[in-house]
Every structure is written in C-alpha cells, then in structure tokens.
C-alpha positions as CSV (number, residue, x, y, z in Angstrom):
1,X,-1.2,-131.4,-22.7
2,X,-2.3,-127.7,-22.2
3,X,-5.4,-126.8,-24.0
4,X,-5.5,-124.4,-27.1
5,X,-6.1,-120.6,-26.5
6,X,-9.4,-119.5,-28.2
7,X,-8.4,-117.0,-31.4
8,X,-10.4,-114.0,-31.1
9,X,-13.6,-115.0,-32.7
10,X,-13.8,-118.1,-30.4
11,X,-13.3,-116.0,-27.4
12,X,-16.5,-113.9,-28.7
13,X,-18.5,-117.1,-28.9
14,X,-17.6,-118.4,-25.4
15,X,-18.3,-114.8,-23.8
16,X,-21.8,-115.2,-25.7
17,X,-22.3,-118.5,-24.1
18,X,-21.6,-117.4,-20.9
19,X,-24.1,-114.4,-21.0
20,X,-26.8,-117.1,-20.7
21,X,-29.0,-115.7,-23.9
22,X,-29.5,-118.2,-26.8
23,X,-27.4,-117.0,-30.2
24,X,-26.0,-118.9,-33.1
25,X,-22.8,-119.8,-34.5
26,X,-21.9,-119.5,-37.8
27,X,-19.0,-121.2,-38.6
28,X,-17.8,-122.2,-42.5
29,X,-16.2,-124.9,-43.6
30,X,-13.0,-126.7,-41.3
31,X,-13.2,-123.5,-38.9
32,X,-13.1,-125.7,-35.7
33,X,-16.8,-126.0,-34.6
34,X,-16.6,-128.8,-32.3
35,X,-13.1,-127.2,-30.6
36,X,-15.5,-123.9,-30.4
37,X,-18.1,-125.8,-28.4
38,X,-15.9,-127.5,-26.3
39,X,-14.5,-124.5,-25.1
40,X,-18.1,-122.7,-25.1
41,X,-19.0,-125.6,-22.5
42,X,-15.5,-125.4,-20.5
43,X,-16.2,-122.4,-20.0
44,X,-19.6,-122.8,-17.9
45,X,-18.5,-126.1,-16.4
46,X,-21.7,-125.6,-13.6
47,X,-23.9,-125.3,-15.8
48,X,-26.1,-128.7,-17.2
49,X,-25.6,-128.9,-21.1
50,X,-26.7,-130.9,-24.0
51,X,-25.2,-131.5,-27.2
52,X,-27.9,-132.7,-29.9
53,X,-27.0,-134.3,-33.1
54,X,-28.9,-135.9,-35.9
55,X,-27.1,-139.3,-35.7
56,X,-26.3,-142.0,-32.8
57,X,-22.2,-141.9,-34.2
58,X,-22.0,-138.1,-34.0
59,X,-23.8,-137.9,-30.8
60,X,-21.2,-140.7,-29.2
61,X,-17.8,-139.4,-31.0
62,X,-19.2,-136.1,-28.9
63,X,-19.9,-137.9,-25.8
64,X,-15.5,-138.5,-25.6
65,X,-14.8,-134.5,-26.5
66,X,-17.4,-132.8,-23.5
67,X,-16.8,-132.8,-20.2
68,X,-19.1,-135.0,-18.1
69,X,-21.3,-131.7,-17.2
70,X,-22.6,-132.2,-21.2
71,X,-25.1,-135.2,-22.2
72,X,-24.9,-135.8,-26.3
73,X,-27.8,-137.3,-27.6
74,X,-30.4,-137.7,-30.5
75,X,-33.7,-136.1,-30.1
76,X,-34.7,-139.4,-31.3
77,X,-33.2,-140.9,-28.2
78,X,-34.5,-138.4,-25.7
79,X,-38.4,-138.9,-27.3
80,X,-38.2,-142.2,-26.8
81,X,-37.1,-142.2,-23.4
82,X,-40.3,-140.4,-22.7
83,X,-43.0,-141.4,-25.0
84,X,-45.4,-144.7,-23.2
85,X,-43.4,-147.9,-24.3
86,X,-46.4,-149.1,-25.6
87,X,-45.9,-146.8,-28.6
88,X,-42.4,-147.6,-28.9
89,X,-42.8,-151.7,-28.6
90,X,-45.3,-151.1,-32.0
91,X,-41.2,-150.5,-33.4
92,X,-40.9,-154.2,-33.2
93,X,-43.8,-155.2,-34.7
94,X,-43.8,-155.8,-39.0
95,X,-44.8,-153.3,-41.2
96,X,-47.6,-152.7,-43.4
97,X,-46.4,-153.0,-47.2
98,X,-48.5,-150.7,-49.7
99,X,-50.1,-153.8,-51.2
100,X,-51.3,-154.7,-47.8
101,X,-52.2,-151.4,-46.6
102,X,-54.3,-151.1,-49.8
103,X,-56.2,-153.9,-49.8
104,X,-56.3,-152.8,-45.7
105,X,-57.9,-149.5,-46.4
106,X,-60.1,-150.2,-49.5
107,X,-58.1,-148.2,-52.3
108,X,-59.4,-148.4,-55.7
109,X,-57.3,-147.2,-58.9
110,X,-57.4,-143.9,-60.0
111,X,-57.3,-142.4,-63.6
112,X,-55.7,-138.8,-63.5
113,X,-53.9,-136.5,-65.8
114,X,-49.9,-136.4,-66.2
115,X,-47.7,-134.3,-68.5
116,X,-45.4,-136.3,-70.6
117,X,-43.3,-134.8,-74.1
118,X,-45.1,-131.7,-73.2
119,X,-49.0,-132.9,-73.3
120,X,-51.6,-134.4,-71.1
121,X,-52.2,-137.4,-70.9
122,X,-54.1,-140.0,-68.3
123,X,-53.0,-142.3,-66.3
124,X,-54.0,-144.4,-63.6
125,X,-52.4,-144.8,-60.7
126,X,-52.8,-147.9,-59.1
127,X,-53.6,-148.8,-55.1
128,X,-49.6,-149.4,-54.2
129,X,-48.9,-146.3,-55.4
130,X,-51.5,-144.8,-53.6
131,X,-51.1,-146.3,-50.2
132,X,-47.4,-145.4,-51.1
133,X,-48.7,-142.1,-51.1
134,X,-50.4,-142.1,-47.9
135,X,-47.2,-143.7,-46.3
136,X,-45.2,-140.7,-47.3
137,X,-47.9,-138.1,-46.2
138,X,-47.7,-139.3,-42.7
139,X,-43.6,-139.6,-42.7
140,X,-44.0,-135.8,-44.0
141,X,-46.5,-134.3,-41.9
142,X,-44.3,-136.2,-38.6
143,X,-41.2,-133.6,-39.8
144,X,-43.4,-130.7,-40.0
145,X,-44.5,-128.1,-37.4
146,X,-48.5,-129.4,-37.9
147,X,-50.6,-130.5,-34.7
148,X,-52.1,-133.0,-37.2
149,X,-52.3,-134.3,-40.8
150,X,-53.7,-132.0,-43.4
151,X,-54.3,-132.7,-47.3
152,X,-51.2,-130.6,-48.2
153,X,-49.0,-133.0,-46.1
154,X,-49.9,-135.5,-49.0
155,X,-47.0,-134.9,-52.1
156,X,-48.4,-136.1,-55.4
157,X,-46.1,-136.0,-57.8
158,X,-45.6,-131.9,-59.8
159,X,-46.1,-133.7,-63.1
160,X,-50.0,-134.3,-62.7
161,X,-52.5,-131.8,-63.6
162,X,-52.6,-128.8,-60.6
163,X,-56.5,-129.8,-60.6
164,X,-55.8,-133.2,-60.3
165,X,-53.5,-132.7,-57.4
166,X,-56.0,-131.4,-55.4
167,X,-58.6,-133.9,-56.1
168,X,-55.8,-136.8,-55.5
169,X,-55.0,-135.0,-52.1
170,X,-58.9,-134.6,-50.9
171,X,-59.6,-137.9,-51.9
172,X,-56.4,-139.6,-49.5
173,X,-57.2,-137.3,-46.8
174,X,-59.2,-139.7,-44.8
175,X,-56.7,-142.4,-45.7
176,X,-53.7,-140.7,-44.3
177,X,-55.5,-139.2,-41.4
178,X,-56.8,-142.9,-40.5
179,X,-53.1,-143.9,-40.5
180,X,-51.6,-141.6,-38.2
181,X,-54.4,-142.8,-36.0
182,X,-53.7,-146.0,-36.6
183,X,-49.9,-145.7,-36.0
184,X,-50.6,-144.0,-32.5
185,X,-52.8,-146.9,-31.2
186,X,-51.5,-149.1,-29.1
187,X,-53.5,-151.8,-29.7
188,X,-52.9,-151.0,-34.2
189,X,-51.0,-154.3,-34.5
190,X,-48.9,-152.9,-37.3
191,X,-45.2,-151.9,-36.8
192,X,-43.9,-148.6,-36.6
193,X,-41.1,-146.3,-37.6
194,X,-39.1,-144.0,-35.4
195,X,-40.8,-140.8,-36.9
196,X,-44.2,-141.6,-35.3
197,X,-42.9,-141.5,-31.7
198,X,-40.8,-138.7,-32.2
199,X,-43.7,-136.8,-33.7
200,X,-46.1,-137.4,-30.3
201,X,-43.0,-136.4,-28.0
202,X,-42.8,-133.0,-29.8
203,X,-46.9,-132.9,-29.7
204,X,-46.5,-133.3,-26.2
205,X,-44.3,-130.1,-25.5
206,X,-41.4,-131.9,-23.9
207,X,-38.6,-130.3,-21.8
208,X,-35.5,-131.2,-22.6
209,X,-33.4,-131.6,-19.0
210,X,-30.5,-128.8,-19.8
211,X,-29.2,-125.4,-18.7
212,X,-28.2,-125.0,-22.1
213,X,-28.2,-126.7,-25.6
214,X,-25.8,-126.9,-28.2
215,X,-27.5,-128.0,-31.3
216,X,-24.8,-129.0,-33.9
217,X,-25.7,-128.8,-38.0
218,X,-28.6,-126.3,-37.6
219,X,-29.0,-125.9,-41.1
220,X,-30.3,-129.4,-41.8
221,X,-33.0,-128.9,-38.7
222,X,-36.1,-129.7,-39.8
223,X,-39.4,-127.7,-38.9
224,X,-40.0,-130.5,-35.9
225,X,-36.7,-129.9,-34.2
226,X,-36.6,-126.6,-34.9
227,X,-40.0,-126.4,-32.9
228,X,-39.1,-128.4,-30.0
229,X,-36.1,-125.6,-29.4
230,X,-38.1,-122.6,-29.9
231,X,-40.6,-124.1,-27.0
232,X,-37.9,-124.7,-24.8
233,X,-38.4,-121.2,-22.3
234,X,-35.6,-121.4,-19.9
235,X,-33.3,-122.5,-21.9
236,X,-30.3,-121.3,-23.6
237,X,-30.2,-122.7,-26.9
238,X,-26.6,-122.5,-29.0
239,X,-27.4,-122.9,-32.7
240,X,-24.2,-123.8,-35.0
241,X,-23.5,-124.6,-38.2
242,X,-23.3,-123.0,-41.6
243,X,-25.8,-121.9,-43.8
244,X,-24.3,-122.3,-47.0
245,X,-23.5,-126.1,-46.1
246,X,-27.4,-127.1,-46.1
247,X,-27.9,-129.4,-49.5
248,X,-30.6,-131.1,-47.6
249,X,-33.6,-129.0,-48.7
250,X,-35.1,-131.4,-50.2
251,X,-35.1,-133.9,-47.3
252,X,-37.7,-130.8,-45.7
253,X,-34.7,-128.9,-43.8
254,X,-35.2,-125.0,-43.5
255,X,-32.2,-123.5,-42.4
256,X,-32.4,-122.5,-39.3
257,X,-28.9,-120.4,-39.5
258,X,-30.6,-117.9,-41.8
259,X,-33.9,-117.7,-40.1
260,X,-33.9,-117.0,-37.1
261,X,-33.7,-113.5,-36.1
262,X,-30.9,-114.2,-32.9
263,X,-27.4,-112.6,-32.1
264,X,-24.6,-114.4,-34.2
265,X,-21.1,-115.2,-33.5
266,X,-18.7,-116.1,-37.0
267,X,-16.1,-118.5,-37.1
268,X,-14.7,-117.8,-40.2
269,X,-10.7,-118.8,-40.2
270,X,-10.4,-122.9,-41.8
271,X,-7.8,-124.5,-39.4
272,X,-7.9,-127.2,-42.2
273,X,-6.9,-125.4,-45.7
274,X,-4.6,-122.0,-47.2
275,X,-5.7,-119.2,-48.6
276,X,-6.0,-120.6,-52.4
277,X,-9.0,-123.1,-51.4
278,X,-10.2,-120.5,-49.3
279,X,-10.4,-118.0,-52.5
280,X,-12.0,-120.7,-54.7
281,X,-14.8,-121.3,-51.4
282,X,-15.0,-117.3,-50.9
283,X,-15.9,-117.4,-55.3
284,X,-18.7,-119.6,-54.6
285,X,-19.8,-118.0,-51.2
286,X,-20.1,-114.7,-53.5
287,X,-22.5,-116.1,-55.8
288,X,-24.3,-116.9,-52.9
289,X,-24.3,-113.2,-52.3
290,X,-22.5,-113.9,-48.7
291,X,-20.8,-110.6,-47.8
292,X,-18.3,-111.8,-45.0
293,X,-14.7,-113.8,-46.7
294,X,-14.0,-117.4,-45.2
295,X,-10.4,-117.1,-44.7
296,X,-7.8,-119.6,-45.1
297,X,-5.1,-120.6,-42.3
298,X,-1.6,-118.8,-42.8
299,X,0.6,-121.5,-41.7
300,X,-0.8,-124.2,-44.5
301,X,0.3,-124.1,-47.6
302,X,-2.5,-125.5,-49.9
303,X,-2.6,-125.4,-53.4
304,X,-5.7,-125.3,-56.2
305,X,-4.1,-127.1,-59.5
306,X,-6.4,-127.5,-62.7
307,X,-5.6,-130.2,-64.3
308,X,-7.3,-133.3,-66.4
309,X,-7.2,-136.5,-64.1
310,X,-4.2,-137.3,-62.1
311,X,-3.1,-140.1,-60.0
312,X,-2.5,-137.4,-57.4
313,X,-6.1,-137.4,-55.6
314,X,-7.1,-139.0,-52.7
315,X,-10.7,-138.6,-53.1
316,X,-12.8,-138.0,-56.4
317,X,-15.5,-135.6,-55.2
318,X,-19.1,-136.4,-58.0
319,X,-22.3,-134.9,-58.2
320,X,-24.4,-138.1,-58.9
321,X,-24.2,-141.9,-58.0
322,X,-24.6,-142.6,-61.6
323,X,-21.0,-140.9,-62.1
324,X,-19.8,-142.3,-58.9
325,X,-20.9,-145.8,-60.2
326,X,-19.2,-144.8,-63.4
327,X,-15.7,-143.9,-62.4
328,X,-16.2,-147.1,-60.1
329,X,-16.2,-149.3,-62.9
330,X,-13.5,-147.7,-64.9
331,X,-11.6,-147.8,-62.0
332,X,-11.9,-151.5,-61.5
333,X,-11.3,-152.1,-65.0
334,X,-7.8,-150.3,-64.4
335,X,-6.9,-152.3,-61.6
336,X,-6.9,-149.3,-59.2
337,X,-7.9,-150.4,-55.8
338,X,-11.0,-148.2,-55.1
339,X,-13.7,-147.8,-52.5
340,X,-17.4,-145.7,-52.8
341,X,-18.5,-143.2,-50.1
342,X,-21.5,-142.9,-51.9
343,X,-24.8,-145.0,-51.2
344,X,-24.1,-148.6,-51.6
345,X,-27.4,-149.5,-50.2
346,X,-29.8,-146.8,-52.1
347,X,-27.8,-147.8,-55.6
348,X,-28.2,-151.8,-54.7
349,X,-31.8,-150.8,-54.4
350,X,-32.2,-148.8,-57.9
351,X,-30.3,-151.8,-59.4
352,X,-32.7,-154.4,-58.3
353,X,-35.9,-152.3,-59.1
354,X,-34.8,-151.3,-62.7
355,X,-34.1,-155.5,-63.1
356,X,-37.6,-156.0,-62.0
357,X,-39.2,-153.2,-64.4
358,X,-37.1,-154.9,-67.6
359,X,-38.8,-158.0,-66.3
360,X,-42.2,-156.2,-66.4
361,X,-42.9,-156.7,-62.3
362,X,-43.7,-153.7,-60.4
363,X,-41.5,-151.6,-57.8
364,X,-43.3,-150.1,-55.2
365,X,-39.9,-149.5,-52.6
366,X,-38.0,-147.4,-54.7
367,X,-39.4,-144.3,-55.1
368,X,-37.3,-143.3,-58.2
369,X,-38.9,-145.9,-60.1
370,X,-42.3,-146.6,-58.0
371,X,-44.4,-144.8,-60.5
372,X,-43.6,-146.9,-63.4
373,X,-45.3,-150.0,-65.2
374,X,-42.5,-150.8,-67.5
375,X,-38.3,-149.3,-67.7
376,X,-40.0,-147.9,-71.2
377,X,-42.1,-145.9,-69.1
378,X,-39.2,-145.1,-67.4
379,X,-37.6,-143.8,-70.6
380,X,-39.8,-141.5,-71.4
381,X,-39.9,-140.1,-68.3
382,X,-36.3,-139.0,-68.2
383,X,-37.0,-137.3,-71.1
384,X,-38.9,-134.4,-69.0
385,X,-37.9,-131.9,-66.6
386,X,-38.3,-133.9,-63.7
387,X,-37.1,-137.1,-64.8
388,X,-33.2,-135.5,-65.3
389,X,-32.2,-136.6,-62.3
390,X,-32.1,-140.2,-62.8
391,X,-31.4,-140.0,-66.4
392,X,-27.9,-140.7,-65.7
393,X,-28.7,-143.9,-63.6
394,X,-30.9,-144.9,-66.3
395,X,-28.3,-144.7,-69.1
396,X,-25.9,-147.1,-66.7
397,X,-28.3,-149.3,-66.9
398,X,-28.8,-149.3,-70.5
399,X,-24.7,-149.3,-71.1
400,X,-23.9,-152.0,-68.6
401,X,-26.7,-153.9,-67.6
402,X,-27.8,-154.6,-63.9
403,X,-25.8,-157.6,-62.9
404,X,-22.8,-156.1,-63.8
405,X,-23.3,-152.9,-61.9
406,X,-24.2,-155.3,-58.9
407,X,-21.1,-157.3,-59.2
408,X,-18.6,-153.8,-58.9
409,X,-20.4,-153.2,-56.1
410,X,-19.6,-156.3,-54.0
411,X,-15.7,-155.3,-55.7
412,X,-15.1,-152.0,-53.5
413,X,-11.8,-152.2,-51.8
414,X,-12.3,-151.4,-47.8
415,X,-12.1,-147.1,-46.9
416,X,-8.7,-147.8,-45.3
417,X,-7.1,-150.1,-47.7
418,X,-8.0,-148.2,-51.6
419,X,-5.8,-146.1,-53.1
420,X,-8.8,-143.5,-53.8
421,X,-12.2,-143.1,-52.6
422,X,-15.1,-142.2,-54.8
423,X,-17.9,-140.3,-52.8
424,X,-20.9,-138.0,-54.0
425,X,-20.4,-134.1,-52.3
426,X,-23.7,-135.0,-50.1
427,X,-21.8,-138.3,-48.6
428,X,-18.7,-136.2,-47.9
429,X,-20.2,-133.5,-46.2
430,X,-18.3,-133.7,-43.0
431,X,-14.9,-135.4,-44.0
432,X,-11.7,-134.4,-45.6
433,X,-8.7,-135.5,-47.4
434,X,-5.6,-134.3,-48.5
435,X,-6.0,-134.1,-52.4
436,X,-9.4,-133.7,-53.5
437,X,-10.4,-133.7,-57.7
438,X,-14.3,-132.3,-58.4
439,X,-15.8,-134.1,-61.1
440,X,-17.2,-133.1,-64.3
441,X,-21.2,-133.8,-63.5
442,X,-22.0,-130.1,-61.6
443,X,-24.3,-128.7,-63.2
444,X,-24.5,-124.7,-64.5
445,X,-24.5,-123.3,-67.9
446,X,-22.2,-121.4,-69.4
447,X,-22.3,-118.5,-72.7
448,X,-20.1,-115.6,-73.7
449,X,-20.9,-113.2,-70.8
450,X,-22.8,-115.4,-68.5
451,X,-23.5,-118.0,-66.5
452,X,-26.6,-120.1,-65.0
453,X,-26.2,-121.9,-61.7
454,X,-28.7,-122.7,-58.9
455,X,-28.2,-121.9,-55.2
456,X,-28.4,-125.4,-54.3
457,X,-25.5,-126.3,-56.6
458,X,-23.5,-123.4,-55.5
459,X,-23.6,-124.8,-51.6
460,X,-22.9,-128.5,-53.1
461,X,-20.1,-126.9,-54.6
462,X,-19.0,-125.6,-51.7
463,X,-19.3,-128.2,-49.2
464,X,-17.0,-130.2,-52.3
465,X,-14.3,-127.6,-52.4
466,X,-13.9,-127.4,-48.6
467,X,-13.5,-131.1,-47.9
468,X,-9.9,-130.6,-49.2
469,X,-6.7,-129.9,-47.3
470,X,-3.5,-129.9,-49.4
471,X,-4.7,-129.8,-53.0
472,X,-8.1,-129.1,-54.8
473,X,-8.3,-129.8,-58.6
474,X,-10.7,-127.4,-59.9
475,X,-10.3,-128.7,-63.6
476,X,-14.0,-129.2,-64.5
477,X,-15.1,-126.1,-62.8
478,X,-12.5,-123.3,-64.1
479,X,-14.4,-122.1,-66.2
480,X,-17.3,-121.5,-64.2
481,X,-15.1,-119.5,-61.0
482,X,-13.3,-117.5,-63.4
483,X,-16.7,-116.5,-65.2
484,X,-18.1,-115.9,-61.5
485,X,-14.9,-113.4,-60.8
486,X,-15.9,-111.5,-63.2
C-alpha cells in the first residue's frame, strides 16, 4: 500500500525535523499527529529516535506505527531501567497507611482555623490527615522541578486561615523532608511508589539514548519531564501536541506548548470532521483568544444539530461523574444497553467513603471526603466555594443512596456491545465517535449582553466538541456559542 503524501503543513514539519534543531508541533484536534510523526521519523530513517508517552498502552500502540530506528517508551520505564534496583525492589514492599505513618512519625492533632458559611471557625485536624498531608507533599514535590522538599511543596487545603497555612506547612516540614529520606533508603523497609524513583533518575541528570525525541501530549508535561528535556544538550527534542487540549492543570501540568520560546510547526486541517464542527471548535478557540482557525476536512460532510436528547448519539459527552452516574441510571431504568468511560474505580471509591462517613467511620483514601468527620460535615462543606465540585456527587448520594449507585455500576454493558457510551470530556480526550451529544453540566453564566466562562472550561469544551466525526449536538451549549459570536 503506497504511503500518504504529506499536505503542505506536514511537509513543513518533516523539513523542520530534518534540520536537526528542536521545535514544536502544534497540532489541534483529529489533524493527524501520529501520521505527522511517522513521517517526521521516515524521513531521517539514520537517525536514533524516541517516542515518549505518558502511558505503557500509548507507548506500545506506537511501538507498531515507527519504524524499528524509533524506541517508544515511558520515562517511567527508562528511570527505572537506570535507577539501583535496590530503590526499585522497595516497589514491592507494603506501604505505609496514614494511620501508621502517624503513629510512625509522632504526629499529634492540630487545632487550626477554617472558613465555613463565610466565618472562621477552628478545627482540628487529626494525625491521618496530617500524615496524609505529608504523603501528598512528597508525591508533589517528586513532579516538580525542586532538587529537594521545601514547605511550599506541602498543599493545605485554601480554606484554612492564610496564617494558618503557613504555620501547618513549617510545622510538617521536617515530617515530609524525613519521608523523602526515608523513601530513598534502601534499607527504609516501607514500600514505594513509582514517583520516588522517577524523581532520583531526573536528580541524577540522565541521558536519554536518542538522536532525537518526539514527546507526544506536551501540554500535559509536568515540570519534571519537562526538565529532563530541557537538560538533554545534543538532542533534538520534537514537542507536539495542542495547547488548548491541556484540562490537566490541576494534576500540576504547565503547558509546555505555550511556554517555550522554540520555532513551531501548525497542523491545523482535522482529517476527522467538516467544516460545521470545525466552526463550533474555531468559537471556542476564539474565546481562548487563539488567532489561527482549525479547519475542517472538505471531503466530510459533518453536521452540528441542536436538539433535546435523541436516540441518534453514539456517545454522551458530561462534565462530571455525578451526571455521568446520573444518565447511567436513567439509562438502565430504560432498558438501554449502556457502558461508562468515565472512572469506574475513582466513583467505586467515593461510593464506599461516603457509606463509611453516614456510618460515622473515617476516610482517609479518598481525598474528596478525607477531611471530614461526618457526611453532615460533608454538607456543609458543599455549601462553599470549594466544596461545588462534589456537590453533585453528594446530592446522588442523598437521592439514591450508595448501594444502589454501586449496583449500576457492576450493570455497565461491555464498550463494544452498548448501544451508547457515557464518558466525562477528561476520559474522552483522545477518542472519537461518530455522533456525539454534550451534556447540560458545563459550566458558564449567561445575561442579556454577556457571558462568564473560564479558560479551563473553554478547553474542556473543546476537547468535547472535537471527539465527534459525523454529528455534534450542541443543544445545551447554543446559547453560549452564539453569545460568544457575537
């Protein structure tokens, strides 16, 4: 079968690759990345490469598209090829829970002050939380750029008092910086996870064995990778991905698409919808003040319908679990034969946590709900700011009870074999389907000559109305593009 010619735009990223400098690749939504990068690495088939990914299936489904001149790994999987295996044998070990690591390390409760209905008031926060806390600070200062743990690596909550922050970080500093230590010693007989060893091989300024590197979803590297790359001084590095795609900010990615100052090649034709998606995506991209139009493939034929539900969807496309879990069970009720892209595991978990807190037992390995003595503390907590993200999960609860949310879950009819999939926009990132619905749970605000909507939910947005190839109902966001047109 005779290989596809590059269109112009690929052709200018394979002459960049062949000049030998790094650059990046900005390529939106269904534009033919990986195609792009095979031919990039085709076209220097002399030259060692290596194609890094964040996950072990990505990195193998690339292993079957490069030639055999191109390696496709993890940087997980290349630190631990390197880092003493005495370090990595600690993976096998068992690992400290916060009730042993505080009894371990001597915590003691503290009484601090946190703002609930709009006051002060004070609270203690009890020795699982805390070692939970220095857990965390360790797992945050191993993604980081840092040569070692500081007291800003430690995240207290944004609800206590800014004074009280700082005391509850100077008082875990030795605590967190005793655990790093003890998670690098051999002879610490406490079990590991794969952060700690991939945070010594980047201490270590390691070479990665390549002519050139093509790292795939730049926009969700975190400050770690990122600095492994930047140290590597011989070699080319190939940066791809799409900046208005990263809805992983909060998981400490920083965009690496946008920040660093290097020469750019666009991909910006979708070989996977027409020009009406691509007008809805370009409406979105504007309010994310992008300059340059994604533009839709001439010889599809795709269509943007707004209408209430129809049957005609292949995949329902939701904000939240809680919604997911929602249109789950009305589904089921219905007879439909539906499957969830979203979570299964992380909403199992919330489930059995929120049973325990209406039982009056404590949580300590969900964080949602680790801070909580009872599900009325819970309550009153979704009533702030910060608690309106699980305020939805919370009310499924309360409307349906636990065990029957745990028993639709064990219902889910197999991807291949359900009639529609249910997935949140961050578990489709990545996949497509022929008729895709968005749900009602996005969030903006809408008056007579306005409209409010974060960044973050405009790329979450985007990455929705891209997953579709066919058709894209638009019904619950109508409103909000044709205020944005205007």
């Amino acid at each position: 079968m005779s290989k596809p010619q590059p269109t112009p735009e690929q052709q200018q990223a394979i002459d960049h690759g062949c000049s030998g400098q790094s650059f990046k690749v900005i390529a939106y939504a269904g534009t033919g990345k990986t195609t792009t990068l095979q031919m990039i690495s085709d076209a220097m088939p002399k030259r060692r490469g290596m194609y890094l990914a964040f996950n072990k299936a990505i990195a193998s489904e690339a292993k079957q598209k490069f030639h055999h001149g191109v390696d496709s790994r993890t940087f997980h999987s290349l630190a631990y090829r390197s880092v003493e295996r005495n370090i990595t044998d600690k993976l096998r070990l068992p690992r400290l829970s916060p009730s042993f690591l505080a009894k371990d390390y001597r915590l003691e409760p503290i009484t601090l002050r946190r703002l609930m209905g709009g006051r002060y008031e004070r609270f203690t926060i009890m020795p699982n939380r805390l070692a939970s806390l220095v857990v965390n600070a360790v797992g945050y200062f191993c993604s980081t750029n840092s040569q070692y743990p500081a007291p800003r690596h430690i995240q207290a909550p944004s609800w206590l008092h800014t004074e009280d922050i700082d005391a509850l970080q100077k008082h875990l500093y030795p605590h967190v910086e005793k655990r790093w230590l003890d998670a690098i010693n051999p002879q610490h007989q406490a079990g590991i996870g794969h952060d700690i060893y991939l945070k010594l091989w980047a201490l270590s300024n390691p070479y990665i064995p390549a002519d050139y590197v093509l790292f795939d979803e730049a926009q969700d590297a975190d400050p770690l990778m990122l600095g492994i790359l930047l140290k590597q001084q011989n070699t080319q590095v190939i940066y791809v991905g799409d900046a208005h795609q990263q809805i992983y900010a909060w998981r400490g990615a920083i965009n690496a698409m946008q920040q660093l100052p290097l020469p750019a090649s666009r991909l910006t034709t979708s070989f996977r919808f027409g020009d009406e998606i691509a007008q809805v995506a370009n409406t979105l991209l504007g309010g994310l003040e992008e300059k340059v139009p994604l533009l839709g493939n001439p010889a599809l034929n795709s269509k943007v319908v707004n209408k209430p539900h129809t049957k005609q969807r292949d995949a329902i496309l939701c904000r939240t679990n809680a919604r997911a879990m929602e249109l789950l069970l009305s589904g089921l009720v219905s007879g439909d034969r539906v499957s969830l892209q979203a979570d299964h595991a992380r909403l199992g978990k919330f489930l059995e946590a929120a049973n325990l807190l209406k039982q009056g037992k404590r949580v300590t390995d969900v964080p949602e709900l680790s801070w909580f003595n009872s599900w009325q503390d819970v309550h009153e907590y979704c009533e702030t700011h910060d608690g309106s993200d699980i305020k939805p999960l919370v009310r499924l609860v309360d409307d349906h009870g636990t065990s029957a949310l745990q028993k639709a879950l064990h219902k889910i009819t197999p991807l291949h074999e359900a009639d529609y999939v249910i997935s949140t926009a961050h578990k489709a990132k990545g996949l497509e389907w022929s008729r895709v619905h968005l749900e009602d749970d996005y969030q903006f605000k809408l008056n007579t000559h306005d409209y409010k909507i974060t960044d973050e939910e405009l790329r979450l947005l985007y990455v929705a109305c891209t997953r579709a190839k066919d058709s894209l109902n638009i019904h619950h966001i109508h409103d909000l593009l044709k205020r944005m047109k205007k």
